[in-house]
C-alpha positions, 0 to 999 in steps of 0.5 A: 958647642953652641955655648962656646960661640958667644964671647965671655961675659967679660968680653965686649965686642963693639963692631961699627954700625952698618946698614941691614943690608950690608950686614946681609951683604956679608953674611948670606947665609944667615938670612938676615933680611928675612929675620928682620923681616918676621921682626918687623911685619906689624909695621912693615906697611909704616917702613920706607922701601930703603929701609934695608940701607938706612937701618943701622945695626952694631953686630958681633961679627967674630960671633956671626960668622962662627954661628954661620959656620956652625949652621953650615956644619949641623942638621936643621933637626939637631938643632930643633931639638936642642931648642926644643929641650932649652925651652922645656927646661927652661919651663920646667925649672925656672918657671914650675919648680915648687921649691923656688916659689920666693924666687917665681915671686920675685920674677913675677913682680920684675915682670910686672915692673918691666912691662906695667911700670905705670900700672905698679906705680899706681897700686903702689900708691893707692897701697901707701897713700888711699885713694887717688885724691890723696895720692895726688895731695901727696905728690903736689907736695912733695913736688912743691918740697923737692922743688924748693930743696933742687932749688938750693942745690942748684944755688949751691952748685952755681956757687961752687961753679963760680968759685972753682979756677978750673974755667978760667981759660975757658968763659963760654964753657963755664957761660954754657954749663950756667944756662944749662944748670938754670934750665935743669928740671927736676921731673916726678913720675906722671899720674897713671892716668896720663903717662904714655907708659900706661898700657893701651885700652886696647890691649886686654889681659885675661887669666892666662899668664902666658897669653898675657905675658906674650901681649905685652912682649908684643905690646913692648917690641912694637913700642921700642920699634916706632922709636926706631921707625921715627928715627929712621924716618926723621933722621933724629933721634929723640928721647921717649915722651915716657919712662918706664920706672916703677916702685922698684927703681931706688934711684935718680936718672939724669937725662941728657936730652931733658936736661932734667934729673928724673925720679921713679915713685920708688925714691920717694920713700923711707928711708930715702925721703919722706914728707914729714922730714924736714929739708936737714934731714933729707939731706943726709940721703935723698939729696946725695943721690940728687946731688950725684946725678946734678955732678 
C-alpha cells in the first residue's frame, strides 16, 4: 500500500512553490516543521526566525495527502517494522550479496565519484600522468590547445550567426547573443589542491565504510544547505563556486549563469581527446560535444 502512494515513474507532478509554513499550514498532520527542523539543526543558529515563511518548497501534494491518510489509518509499530525490514534488505541484498561483487564494485566507485569527485580527480591523474608536476604540464597544455580550438569555434559560429536571416527583424537580439558569445569561457577541472570541492581538512575518514559513508552524506547536506540558506538570506540565487565532476562524467555542461562550457577530467581523454592529436582529428569527436553545448 505504501508503494502504491507514489505516481509512476512515468508520472510528473510539478505543483507550485510555497512557503514551509504554508505547506505545514495544510498538512498538520504530517509535522512537517518539526521534520524540517531535525534537517536543519546544524544551522539552524545561521536561519533567520521567518524562515518557515520564506523557504520555498515545490510538494507532490496529491502524494502528501494520501500518505497523510494513510498514516492516519496505520499502527506507528506496523510501520517501524516495515522500515526496519526495508533497511535490513536492503543491507543484506544490495550491500553484502557475494554474488554481485562487480555490481558493489560499481557502486562504490559512484560513490566515491559523488561525494569525493576532487579527490577521484586527483588519483585519476596521478594514475594517467605521474607526479603532480606532470599532471599540471598536461593540463597548461591542454588548456592552451583547447583554447585555441573554442577560439575558432566561436569564430565559426559567429559567422554562421551572421550569415543566417533568422535575426533580421530583431538587431538587438542578434547584438545581445554577439556580446554573450564573446564573453563564453571555456572552463577545466581546477587542481585538487584548490577546488572548493575537495573535502574539508576537518572531515577525517577512518576504515569504517559506513562511518565514513555517513560523514560525507552530512558533509554533502550541509554544503547543499548554505546554498540554500545564502539565497534565503540575499534573495539571489547564485551558481556554486565548485563543480562536482569527476573522471566518470564523459561530457561537456553548459552553465548559463557562467556563461561558460565546463569540461569534467573525464572528457579529456581517448578516445575523446588527447594531447598528441592534432586539431583535425579532435574534430571528429570532442569538439562535436563542444560545439552541441556552444548550440
Amino acid at each position: 500500500r505504501l508503494f502504491g502512494l507514489a505516481p509512476g515513474e512515468g508520472l510528473l507532478r510539478r505543483g507550485e512553490p510555497q512557503t514551509l509554513s504554508s505547506l505545514a499550514a495544510e498538512l498538520p498532520e504530517l509535522n512537517l516543521p518539526e521534520y524540517f527542523g531535525v534537517v536543519l539543526r546544524d544551522i539552524d543558529d545561521e536561519l533567520p526566525n521567518d524562515y518557515a515563511k520564506r523557504l520555498l518548497i515545490v510538494a507532490d501534494i496529491p502524494y502528501l495527502r494520501k500518505l497523510r491518510d494513510f498514516l492516519k489509518r496505520t499502527k506507528p509499530e506496523v510501520l517501524a517494522k516495515y522500515l526496519l525490514v526495508q533497511f535490513l534488505a536492503h543491507f543484506e541484498v544490495s550491500m553484502h550479496d557475494e554474488e554481485s561483487f562487480q555490481e558493489q564494485r560499481d557502486y562504490c566507485l559512484q560513490q566515491l565519484h559523488a561525494f569525493l569527485p576532487a579527490e577521484l580527480t586527483e588519483m585519476f591523474m596521478r594514475l594517467q600522468y605521474g607526479d603532480t608536476g606532470d599532471a599540471a604540464n598536461y593540463m597548461a597544455h591542454t588548456q592552451s590547445a583547447l583554447n585555441d580550438i573554442f577560439k575558432k569555434l566561436k569564430m565559426q559560429f559567429e559567422h554562421s550567426l551572421n550569415a543566417t536571416n533568422v535575426f533580421e527583424r530583431d538587431a538587438l537580439t542578434k547584438s545581445l547573443g554577439m556580446q554573450k558569445l564573446h564573453a563564453m569561457r571555456l572552463l577545466l577541472p581546477q587542481a585538487a589542491n584548490v577546488s572548493k570541492a575537495h573535502l574539508p581538512s576537518t572531515i577525517e575518514l577512518g576504515g569504517n565504510h559506513d562511518a565514513n559513508l555517513l560523514k560525507l552524506w552530512r558533509w554533502r547536506t550541509h554544503s547543499q544547505l548554505r546554498e540554500v540558506l545564502e539565497t534565503l538570506l540575499t534573495g539571489r540565487s547564485a551558481p556554486p563556486a565548485y563543480n562536482n565532476y569527476g573522471p566518470l562524467d564523459v561530457n561537456a555542461y553548459y552553465r548559463l549563469k557562467k556563461n561558460a562550457i565546463e569540461l569534467p577530467i573525464g572528457i579529456l581523454r581517448a578516445p575523446f581527446y588527447h594531447n598528441c592529436l592534432d586539431a583535425a582529428k579532435i574534430y571528429g569527436s570532442f569538439v562535436y560535444v563542444i560545439a552541441h553545448e556552444l548550440m
